[in-house]
Steps between C-alpha positions, in 0.01 A plus 500: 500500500652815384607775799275717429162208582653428804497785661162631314346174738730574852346892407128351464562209778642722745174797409267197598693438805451865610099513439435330824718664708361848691722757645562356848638204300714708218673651851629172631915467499647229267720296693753454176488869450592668829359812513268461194080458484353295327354849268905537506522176365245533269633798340848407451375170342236706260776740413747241356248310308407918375824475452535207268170503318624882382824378419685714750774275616887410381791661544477894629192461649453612824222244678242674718631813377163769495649691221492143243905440553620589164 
């Protein structure tokens, strides 16, 4: 499966993981991630698969950069 399907179903897996969650939940630490919420989580996860499925990635690219890293 090319790149670009797999993370098109983690993005669409991961958004029907999130529709049964409310905010009390979305505020509850990660024990992987210390410091980080599950909405932290979340975004950071949503972002790279932005990432990929706008082909923002490769060399020069700054990941998680708010200005797009190039």
């Amino acid at each position: 499966m090319p790149t670009r399907e797999v993370y098109a179903e983690a993005r669409r897996r991961l958004l029907d993981l999130a529709d049964g969650l409310d905010g009390a939940e979305t505020a509850r630490s990660v024990p992987a991630l210390p410091g980080w919420s599950i909405k932290d989580t979340y975004a950071h996860l949503a972002g790279i698969c932005a990432d990929v499925l706008d082909d923002r990635r490769g060399a020069g690219y700054r990941w998680g950069d708010a200005a797009g890293g190039r």
